[in-house]
N, C-alpha and C positions, 0 to 999 in steps of 0.2 A: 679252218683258218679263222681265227679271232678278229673280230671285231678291230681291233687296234691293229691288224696288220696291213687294213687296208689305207691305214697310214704311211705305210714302207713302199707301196707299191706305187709306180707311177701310172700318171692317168690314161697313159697310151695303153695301159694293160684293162682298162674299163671302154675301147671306141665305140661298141655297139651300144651302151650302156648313155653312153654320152649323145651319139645321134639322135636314141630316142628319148632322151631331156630334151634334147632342142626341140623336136617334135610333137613333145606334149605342149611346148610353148607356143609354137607357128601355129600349129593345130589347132590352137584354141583361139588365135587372133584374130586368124582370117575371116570363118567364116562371119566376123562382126563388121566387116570390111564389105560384103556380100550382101549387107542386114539382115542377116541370119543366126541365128545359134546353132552352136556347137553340135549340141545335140538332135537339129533338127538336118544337120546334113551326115555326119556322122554314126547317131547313135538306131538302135534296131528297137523299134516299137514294137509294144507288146499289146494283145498278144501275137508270140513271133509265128511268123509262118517259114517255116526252113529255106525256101526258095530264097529270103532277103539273106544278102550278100553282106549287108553290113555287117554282120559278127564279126566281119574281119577287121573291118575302123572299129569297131566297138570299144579299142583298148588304148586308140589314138591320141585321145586326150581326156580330156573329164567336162563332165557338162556346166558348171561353176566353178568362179576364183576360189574360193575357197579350199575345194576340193583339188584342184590344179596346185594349189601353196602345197597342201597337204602330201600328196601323190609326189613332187620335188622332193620335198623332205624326205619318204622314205624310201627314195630309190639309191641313196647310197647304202641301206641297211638292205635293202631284198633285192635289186638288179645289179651295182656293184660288186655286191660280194656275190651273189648268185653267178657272174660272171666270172670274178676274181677266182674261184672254183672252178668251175665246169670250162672254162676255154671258151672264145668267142664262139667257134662252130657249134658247141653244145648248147651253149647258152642260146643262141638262136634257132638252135633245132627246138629247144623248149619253148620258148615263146609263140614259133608258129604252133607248134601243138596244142598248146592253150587256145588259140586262140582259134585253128583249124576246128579243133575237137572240142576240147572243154568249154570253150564257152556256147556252140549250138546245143550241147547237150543236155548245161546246163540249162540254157531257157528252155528247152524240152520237159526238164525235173521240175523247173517255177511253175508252168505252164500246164501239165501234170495234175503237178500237189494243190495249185490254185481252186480246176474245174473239177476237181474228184472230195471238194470240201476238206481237204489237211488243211487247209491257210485260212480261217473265217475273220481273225482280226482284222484283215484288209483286202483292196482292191488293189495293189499297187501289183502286184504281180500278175495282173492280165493289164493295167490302165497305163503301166509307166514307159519308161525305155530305158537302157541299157549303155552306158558312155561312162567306161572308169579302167586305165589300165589295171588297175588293182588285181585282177586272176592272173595274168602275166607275169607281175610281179612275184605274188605270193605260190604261183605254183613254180617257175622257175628256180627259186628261192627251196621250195619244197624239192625237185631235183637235185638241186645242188647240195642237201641235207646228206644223200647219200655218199656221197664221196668227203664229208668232213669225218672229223674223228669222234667218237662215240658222244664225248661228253655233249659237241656241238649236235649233233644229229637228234639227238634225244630233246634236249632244249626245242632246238627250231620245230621239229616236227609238234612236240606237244603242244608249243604258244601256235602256232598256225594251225593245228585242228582244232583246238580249244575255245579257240578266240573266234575262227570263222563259225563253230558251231553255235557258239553264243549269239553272234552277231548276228546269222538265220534267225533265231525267234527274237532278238531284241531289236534289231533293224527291220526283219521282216521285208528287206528288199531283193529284187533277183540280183545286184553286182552282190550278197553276199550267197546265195545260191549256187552263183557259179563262180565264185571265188571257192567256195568249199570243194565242188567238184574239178576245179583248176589242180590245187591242192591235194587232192587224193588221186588227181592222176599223176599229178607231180610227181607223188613219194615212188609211185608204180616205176613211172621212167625213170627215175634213179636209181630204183634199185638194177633197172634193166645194164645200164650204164655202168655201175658197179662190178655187178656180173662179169661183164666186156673187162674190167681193168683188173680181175680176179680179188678183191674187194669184198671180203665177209661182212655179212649183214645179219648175222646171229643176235639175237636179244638185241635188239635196235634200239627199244625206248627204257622198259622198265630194268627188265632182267639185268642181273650181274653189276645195278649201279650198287658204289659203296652207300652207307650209310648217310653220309654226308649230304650227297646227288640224290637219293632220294627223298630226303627232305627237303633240298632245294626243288625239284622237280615237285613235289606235292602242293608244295606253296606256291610254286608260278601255276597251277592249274588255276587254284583260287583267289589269286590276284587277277589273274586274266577273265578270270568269269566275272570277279566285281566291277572290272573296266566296265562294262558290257555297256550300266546306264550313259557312263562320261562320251565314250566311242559314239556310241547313240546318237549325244543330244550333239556330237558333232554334226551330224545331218536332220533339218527341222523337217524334211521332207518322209523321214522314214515311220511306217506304218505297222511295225511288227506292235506284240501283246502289252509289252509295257513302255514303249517308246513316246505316252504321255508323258509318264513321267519324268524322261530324261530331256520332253525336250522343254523341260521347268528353268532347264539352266539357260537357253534362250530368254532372251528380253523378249518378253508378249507382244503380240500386236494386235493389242485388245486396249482401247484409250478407256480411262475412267467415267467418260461420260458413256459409254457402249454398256460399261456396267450397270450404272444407273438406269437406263433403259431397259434391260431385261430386268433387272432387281426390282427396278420401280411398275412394274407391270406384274410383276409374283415373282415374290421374295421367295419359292419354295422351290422353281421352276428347276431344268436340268441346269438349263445354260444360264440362270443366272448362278448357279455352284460352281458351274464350270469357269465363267469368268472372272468371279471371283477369285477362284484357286493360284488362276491364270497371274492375274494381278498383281495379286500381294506374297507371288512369286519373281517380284522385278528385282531388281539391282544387286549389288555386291555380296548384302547379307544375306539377299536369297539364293546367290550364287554358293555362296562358302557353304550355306545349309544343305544345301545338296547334293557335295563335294565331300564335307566331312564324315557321313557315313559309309563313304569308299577309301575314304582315308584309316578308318576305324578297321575296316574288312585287309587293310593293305596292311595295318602293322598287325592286327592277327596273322596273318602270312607270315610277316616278319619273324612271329613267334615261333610258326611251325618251321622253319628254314634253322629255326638254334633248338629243335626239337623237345618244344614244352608241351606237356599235357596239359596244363591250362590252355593253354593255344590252339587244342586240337577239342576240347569241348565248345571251345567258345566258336571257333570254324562249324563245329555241326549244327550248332543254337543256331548261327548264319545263315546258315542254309537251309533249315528247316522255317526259318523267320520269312527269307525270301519266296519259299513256296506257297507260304499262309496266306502271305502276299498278295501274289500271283491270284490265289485259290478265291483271296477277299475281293482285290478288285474284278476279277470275271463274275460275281455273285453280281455286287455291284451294278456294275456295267450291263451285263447281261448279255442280250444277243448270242444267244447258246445257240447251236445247230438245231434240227427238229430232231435228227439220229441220234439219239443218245450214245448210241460205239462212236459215234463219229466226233461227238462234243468229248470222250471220255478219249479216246485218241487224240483228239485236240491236248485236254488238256494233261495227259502224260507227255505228251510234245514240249510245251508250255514246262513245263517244270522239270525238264528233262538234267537242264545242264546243273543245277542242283542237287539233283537226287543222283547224279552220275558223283559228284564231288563227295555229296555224303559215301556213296559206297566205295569212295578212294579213300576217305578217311578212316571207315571203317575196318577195310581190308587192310589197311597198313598204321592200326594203330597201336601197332606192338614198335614201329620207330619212333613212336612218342612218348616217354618216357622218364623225361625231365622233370622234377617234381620240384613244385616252389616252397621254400621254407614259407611257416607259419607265419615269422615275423618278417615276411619279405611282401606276405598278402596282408597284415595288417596296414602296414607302412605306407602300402600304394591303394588299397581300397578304402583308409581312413579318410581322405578330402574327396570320394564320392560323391557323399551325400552334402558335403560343402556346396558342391560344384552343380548340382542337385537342388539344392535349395536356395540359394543367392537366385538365379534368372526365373525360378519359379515363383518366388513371395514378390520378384521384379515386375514378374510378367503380373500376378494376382492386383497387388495394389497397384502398379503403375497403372494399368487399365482401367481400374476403379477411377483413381484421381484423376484419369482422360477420360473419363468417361464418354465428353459430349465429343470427344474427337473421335468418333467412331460412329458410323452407323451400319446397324440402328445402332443409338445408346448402349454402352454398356453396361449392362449390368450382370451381378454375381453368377446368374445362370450361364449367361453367353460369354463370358470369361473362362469359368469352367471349363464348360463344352468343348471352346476353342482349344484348351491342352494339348489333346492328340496334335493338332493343325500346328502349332507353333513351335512343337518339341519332338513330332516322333520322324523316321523316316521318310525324303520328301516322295516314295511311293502312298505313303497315306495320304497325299495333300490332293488327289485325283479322288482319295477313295472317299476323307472326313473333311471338305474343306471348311473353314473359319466358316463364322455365320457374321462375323464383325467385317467391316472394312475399312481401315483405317483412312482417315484426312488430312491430320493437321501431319507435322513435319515429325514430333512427338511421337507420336500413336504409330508412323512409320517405323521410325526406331527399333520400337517396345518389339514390334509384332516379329521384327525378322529378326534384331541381333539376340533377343532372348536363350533362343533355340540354338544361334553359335555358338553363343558362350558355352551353354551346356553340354551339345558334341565337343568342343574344342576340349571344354574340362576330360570328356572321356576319353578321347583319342589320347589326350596326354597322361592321362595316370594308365592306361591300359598300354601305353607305349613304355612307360618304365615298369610296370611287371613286368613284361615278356620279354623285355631285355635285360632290366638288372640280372646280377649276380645268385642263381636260384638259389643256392645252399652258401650264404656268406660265413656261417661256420666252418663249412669243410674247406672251404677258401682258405680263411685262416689256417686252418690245420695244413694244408697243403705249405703255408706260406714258413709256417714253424718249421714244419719236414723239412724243405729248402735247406731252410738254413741250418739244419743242425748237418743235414747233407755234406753243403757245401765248404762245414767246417769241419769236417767228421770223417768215420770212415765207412764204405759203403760196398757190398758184391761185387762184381762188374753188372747187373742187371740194376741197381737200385738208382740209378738215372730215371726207370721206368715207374717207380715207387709216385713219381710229383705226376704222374697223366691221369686224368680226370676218368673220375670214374671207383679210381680207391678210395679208402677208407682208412684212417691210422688209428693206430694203436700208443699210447707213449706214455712211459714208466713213471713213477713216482718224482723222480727228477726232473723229467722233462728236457732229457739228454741223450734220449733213446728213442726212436719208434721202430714198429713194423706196418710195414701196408698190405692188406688181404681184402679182398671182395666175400662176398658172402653170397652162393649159392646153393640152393639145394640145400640150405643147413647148414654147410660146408665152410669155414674159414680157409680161402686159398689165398695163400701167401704169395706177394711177387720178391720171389729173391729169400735174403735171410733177414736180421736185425741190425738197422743202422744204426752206427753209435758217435757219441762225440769225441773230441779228439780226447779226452783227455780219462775216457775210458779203454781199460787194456780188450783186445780181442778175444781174452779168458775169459770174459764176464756176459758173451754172447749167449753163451748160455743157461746164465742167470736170466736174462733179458727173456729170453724163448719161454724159460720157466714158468716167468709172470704173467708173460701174453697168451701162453698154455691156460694159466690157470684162470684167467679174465674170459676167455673163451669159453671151457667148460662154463664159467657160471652162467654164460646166457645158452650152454647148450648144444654148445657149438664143436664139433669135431675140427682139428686144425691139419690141414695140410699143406707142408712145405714144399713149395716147387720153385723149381728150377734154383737150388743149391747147390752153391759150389761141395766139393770132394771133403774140406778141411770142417765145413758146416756140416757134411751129412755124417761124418764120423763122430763129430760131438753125439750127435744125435742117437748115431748109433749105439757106442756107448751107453747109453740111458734106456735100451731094448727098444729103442726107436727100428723101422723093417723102412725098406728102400727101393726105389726100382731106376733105373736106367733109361734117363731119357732125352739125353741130348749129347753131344760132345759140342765141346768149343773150340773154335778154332783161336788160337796167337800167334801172332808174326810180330818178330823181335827188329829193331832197331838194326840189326848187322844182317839182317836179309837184304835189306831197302837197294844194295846196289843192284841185285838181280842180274848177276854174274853166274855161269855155268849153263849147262846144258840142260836140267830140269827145271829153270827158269825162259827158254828159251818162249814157251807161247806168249810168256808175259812182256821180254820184250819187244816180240812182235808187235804186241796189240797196243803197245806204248809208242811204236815207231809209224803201224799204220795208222794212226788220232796225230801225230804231226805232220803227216802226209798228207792227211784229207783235210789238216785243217781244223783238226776237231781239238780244242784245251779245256781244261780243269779248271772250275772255277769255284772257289771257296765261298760263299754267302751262310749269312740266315737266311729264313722265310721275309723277318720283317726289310732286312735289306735286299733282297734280292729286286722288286720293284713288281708293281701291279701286271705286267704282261709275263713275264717269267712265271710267276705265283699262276695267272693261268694257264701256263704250260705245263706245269708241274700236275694240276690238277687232273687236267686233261688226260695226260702219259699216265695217274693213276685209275684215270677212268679206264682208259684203255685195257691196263694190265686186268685190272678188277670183272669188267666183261668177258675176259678170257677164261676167266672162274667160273667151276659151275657151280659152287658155294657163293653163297655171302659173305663179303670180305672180314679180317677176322679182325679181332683187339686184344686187349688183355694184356702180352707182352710182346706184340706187335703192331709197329707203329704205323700211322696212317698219315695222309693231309694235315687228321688235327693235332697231330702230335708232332709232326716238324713244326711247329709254330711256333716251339718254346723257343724262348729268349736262348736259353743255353745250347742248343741243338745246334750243331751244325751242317749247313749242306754242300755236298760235292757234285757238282752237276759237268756233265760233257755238254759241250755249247758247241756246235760247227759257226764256220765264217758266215754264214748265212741268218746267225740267232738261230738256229733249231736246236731244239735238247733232245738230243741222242740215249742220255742215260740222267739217271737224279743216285745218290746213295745219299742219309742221313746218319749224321755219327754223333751218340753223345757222349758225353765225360762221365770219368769215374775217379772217384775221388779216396784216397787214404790220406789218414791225419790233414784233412783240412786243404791240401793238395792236387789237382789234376794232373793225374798220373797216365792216365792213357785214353782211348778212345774206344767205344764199341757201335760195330756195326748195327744199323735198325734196319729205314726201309731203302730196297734195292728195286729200282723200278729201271725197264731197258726200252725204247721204240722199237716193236718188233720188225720197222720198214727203215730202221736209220743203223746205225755205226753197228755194226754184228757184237763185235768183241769188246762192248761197251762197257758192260760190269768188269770185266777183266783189269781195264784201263783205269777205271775208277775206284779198284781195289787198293790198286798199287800204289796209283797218287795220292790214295789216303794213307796208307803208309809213309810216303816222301811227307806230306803236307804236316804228319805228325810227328816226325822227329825235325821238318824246321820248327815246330812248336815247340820242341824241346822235351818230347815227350818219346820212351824208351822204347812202347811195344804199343799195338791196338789191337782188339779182338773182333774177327769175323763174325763175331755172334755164335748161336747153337746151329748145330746142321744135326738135327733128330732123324730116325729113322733111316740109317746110311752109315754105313762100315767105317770103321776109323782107319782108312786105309784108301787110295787113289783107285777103289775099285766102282767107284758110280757112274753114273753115265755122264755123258758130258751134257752143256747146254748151261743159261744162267736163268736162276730166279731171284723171287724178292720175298724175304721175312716168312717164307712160306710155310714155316715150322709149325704151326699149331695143329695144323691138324692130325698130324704124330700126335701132336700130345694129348687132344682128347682121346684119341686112339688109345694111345696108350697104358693110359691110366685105363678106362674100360677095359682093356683086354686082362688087365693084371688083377683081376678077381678069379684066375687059375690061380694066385696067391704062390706058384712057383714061377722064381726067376726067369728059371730055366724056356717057361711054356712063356712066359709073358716076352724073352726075347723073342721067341718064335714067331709069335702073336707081331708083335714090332716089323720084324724084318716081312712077314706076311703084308701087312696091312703097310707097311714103305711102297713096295711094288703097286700095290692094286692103288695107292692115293701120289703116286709119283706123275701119272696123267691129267691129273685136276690139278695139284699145285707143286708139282717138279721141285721138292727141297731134297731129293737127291741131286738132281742138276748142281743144286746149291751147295752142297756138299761137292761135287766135282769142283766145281768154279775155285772154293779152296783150296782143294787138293793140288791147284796149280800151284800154289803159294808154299807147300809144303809147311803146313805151319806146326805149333807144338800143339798139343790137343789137350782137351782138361775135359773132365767129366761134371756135366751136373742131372740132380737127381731130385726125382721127388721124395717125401717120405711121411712115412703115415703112421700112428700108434695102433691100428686096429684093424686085422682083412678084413674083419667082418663089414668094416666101412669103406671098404675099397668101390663096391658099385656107386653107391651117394658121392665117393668123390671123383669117380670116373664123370655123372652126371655134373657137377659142380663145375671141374673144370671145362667140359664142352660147354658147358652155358657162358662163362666167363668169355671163353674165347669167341664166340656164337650166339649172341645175347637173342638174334634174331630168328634163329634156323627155325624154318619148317619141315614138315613133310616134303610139303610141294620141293623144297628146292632140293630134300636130297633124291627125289624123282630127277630133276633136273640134273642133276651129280652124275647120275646113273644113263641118263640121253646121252650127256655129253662126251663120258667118258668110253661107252660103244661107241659114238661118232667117232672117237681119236682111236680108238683101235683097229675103225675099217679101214681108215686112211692107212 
């Protein structure tokens, strides 16, 4: 259930939810009425001894306003929805379990890790007490992860261990001890409870997400860890390893004259550094200084989320910066253990959630992959050094010409020095503080907004790399394509020709392209050669000739795939050799009534979507609206976990290719907003014209409308001759008889992997053995991605069929282009996952 849904819902559908708002409010009032605090009648002092009963108030209210404001606010985000999910009975069977189990437990683990030396940065976990419903919340919440639908499950679960993990060492308090262990028993009961409702929980987090989701999901790890300091210095009371630093963004409660006292007694002393740090860490500018380089860590996330390799260097420099960090101020600081395992266990503890991040980025840094044009890094790293030099020559002379507004005096040395202090990280400002302190109103200025400016400069030029446009050349070219597309004549696949990722090719004229990727060596072409209108279709093969020849010269072998029948004879012709690898399906304008008895399932499945309520609704991505667009996402997360491949590309579309402007979507909507089914359809174009419609991605709920692709077949049919448009094509159904003999069932766009298939097999170099090879490898890959299914779901339609084919000039080059095109299609595959291929599809055969 999304987020926005708990919009739709009424608030009787949250009572328990609601009583215990009120309860955190009374709860917190009374005992002031009593002249008491909250936490001294409520909360469980540590360190705990099991016999005290308060663990059970422990989650009643919170021991300050502050935290009481806080805790309101996100109980519509974890006890709402946690509820809105699970039913009020579940929902309160998790809370008392949290708070039965998880929370003695936890104080058990604080209590533990404290006296066996894991914890030496503080006392707070034998000295403090325990008042915050937060584990209730968050493990609840963690429950109710099991029963949402992949995409949400994977999210919640990741930011909820992520974050509490962080928050153990940067809080270093017990409500984040057993908020962590609320939370891991959470996910347990969920899964138990899933079980109960028959509810697969297969690749839960990472596994089976598309490309997409897992660059979102790798960036919310490292947003969420950067939070760590802000969350932090939300509480001035907490004592984890770096919680100095965070709690910088606090107004100090250290007066100026307290400085002068220690300063004026030894200027070298600890605490006179420390107060100073303190100090000239006050107000707005010191606030934004210490905010900006989590702002700088948030839009590197940014970056990784539109999956830039810049983005993912600059994320591991991050991380490795913050453990130096970490490594400097404990040097620093000191107060090491006497056990050196135990100081050295400490600090792999300490640097943990860091070095966890660096080896997600490393393990997954084949989905990062986005390369910035050269003049797109000149463009945005050019005012750098601007941005660089303006607050540092500010900070140099300003100080100079104030001199006497500083003391001691400043002079050239203690300006200098001061550098680090005014410009780096506000974790240095604990470890190098100023040796200056500023007095007059002036010298205040200098000291803090200096060091703004210059984050602010960077956050902002490191925000337009990682978001502009990485290759604004191939932008353009993409943009040319369009149009000569859109005015031209083109395959039925050369819709697919404008998604990101190709590459064009275009004639002397500049009235012709082709688009091919290059693997392996390989030129793999999508489609044939698009022309303008006002070239004849006899001249395709001049066009080929050119792009043939521009190929060879950089070396390139070219392989044509997926051509139509009329293309691969040209080609033929010219000792061009071929192999067989899709049929297409067409359904004509004079089908649309679906009249007769071999259209019978199709009226069913047309009569049973008015009966439940369920209609067809034509949009784009951009109109469809921000809650749809997460449904859509979702239903493709879904589908993609059910793969025990990586989801594919190439000449299958995804999320990011229904986005185009020109794509159209078909989606099944019940009365309720639920999406039952999604299909995408784009246009194909002759002489400058749209002439028909072809099917891309075909995505089903496998727990909503059965006969939903069926339904949304059809209606793209009806939807296309009110458009005025004569026929639309089902797309390829590869690997599957041209004839009603596949099995039944629906899938989505599943065809590619026939096709690397089958290019690979066809280095037997006879037709004959390469069918075999085909129809072999149909069956054995019909359980991971059922594009026989897809083929059946056709064959309801009975439509006309058209052949397309790939074609090659060379067997000898049939293995390199068998590799080419599984790469194309597969940019991602490992090992690992075709082991997982090999799990998954034993699992479906014991069943």
């Amino acid at each position: 259930m999304p987020i926005q849904a708990l919009k739709k819902l009424p608030l009787s559908s949250y009572p328990l939810s609601i009583v215990l708002a009120i309860v955190l409010v009374v709860a917190y009032i009374v005992p002031y009425f009593l002249g008491h605090r909250p936490a001294e009648i409520y909360g469980v002092s540590l360190p705990y001894n099991p016999a005290d009963l308060r663990s059970l108030s422990a989650g009643i209210t919170t021991a300050n306003l502050p935290a009481l404001i806080l805790m309101l606010l996100f109980m519509p985000v974890l006890a709402f929805r946690a509820e809105g999910t699970l039913g009020t009975k579940r929902f309160g069977c998790a809370i008392f379990l949290s708070q039965v189990i998880a929370v003695p437990t936890g104080l058990v683990i604080a209590r533990g890790v404290e006296e066996t030396g894991l914890n030496w940065w503080g006392a707070e976990l034998l000295g403090g007490s325990l008042l915050t419903p937060m584990p209730w919340m968050a493990g609840s919440l963690a429950t109710a992860s099991a029963l949402m639908t992949i995409l949400w499950r994977r999210r919640i679960r990741i930011i909820l261990l992520t974050l509490s993990l962080t928050m153990v060492l940067y809080a270093g308090s017990v409500a984040a001890v057993v908020s962590l262990v609320a939370i891991i028993g959470g996910i347990g009961l969920g899964k138990w409870f899933a079980r109960r409702d028959g509810i697969k929980n297969h690749l839960p987090e990472v596994g089976g997400a598309t490309l997409r989701e897992t660059r979102t999901l790798i960036a919310t790890v490292v947003a969420v860890v950067a939070l760590g300091p802000v969350l932090t210095g939300l509480n001035p009371a907490a004592t984890g390893p770096l919680s100095s630093a965070a709690r910088l963004m606090w107004p100090p409660d250290i007066a100026y004259e307290q400085v002068e006292f220690f300063c004026g007694r030894d200027g070298a002393s600890g605490k006179c550094v420390e107060a100073v740090a303190i100090l000239t860490h006050q107000g707005l500018g010191a606030t934004l200084a210490n905010i900006l380089p989590l702002i700088a860590q948030l839009v590197i996330a940014q970056g990784l989320k539109r999956g830039r390799r810049a983005a993912w260097w600059l994320a591991i420099i991050a991380q490795l910066g913050a453990v130096a960090a970490i490594i400097t101020q404990i040097i620093v600081v000191g107060n090491w253990p006497a056990d050196a395992v135990l100081a050295a266990i400490n600090l792999i503890f300490l640097a943990m959630p860091w070095l966890v991040v660096c080896g997600i980025l490393l393990a997954y840094k084949r989905f990062f992959t986005v390369k910035i044009a050269a003049r797109v890094w000149w463009r945005n790293t050019m005012p750098l050094p601007l941005w660089a030099a303006i607050p540092l020559f500010t900070w140099i002379f300003g100080a100079r010409f104030l001199a006497t507004d500083f003391s001691p005096t400043a002079t050239w040395a203690h300006i200098i020095s001061d550098i680090p202090a005014r410009f780096g990280p506000p974790v240095l400002a604990g470890i190098l503080p100023g040796t200056m302190l500023p007095q007059g109103a002036l010298a205040w200025a200098l000291a803090q907004w200096c060091g703004v400016v210059f984050w602010f400069g960077l956050c902002w030029q490191l925000w337009k790399l990682l978001t502009a446009n990485p290759k604004p050349a191939r932008d353009e070219e993409r943009r040319k394509a369009r149009r000569i597309l859109k005015n031209g004549t083109g395959d039925h696949l050369a819709a697919m020709t404008l998604w990101s990722g190709n590459r064009y090719w275009f004639n002397a004229g500049n009235d012709a392209y082709v688009a091919y990727r290059l693997a392996h060596g390989v030129a793999v072409t999508v489609g044939g050669p698009v022309l303008a209108c006002h070239l004849e279709k006899a001249s395709r093969g001049e066009i080929a000739t050119e792009f043939e020849k521009f190929a060879a010269a950089k070396g390139w072998p070219v392989a044509w795939y997926s051509v139509n029948d009329d293309f691969a004879a040209l080609l033929r012709n010219r000792g061009w050799q071929q192999v067989h690898i899709a049929e297409e399906a067409i359904l004509h304008a004079k089908s649309a009534s679906f009249k007769g008895k071999k259209y019978q399932n199709i009226r069913t499945a047309i009569n049973r979507a008015a009966k439940e309520e369920i209609t067809a609704v034509w949009t784009t991505w951009r109109n469809a609206g921000t809650v749809m667009q997460e449904k859509m996402v979702a239903l493709s997360e879904e589908w993609a976990n059910e793969k025990g491949l990586p989801e594919m590309g190439f000449t299958l579309g995804s999320i990011e290719e229904i986005q185009d402007p020109d794509t159209q979507l078909l989606l099944a909507v019940g009365a309720d907003s639920h999406l039952h089914g999604m299909t995408s359809w784009l246009p194909i174009y002759e002489n400058g014209q749209r002439v028909g419609l072809i099917l891309d991605v075909m995505r089903r709920d496998s727990k909503g409308f059965r006969p939903a692709i069926e339904f949304l077949l059809a209606q793209g049919l009806l939807g296309a001759v009110e458009q005025g448009l004569q026929w639309v094509s089902l797309s390829g159904a590869p690997l599957a008889p041209p004839s009603g003999e596949a099995e039944t069932g629906a899938g989505a766009a599943e065809h590619a992997a026939e096709h690397a298939g089958a290019v690979a097999r066809s280095i037997e170099r006879q037709e004959k053995l390469v069918g075999t090879a085909l129809d072999y490898l149909g069956q054995r890959m019909e359980p991971l991605y059922g594009f026989r299914s897809l083929a059946a779901s056709k064959y309801k339609f009975h439509p006309e069929h058209r052949s397309w084919y790939l074609c090659y000039s060379d067997e000898l080059g049939l293995p390199a282009i068998g590799l080419a095109v599984a790469q194309c299609y597969l940019p991602t595959m490992r090992p690992r996952d075709l082991v997982e291929a090999v799990r998954l599809l034993r699992s479906r055969r014991d069943v």
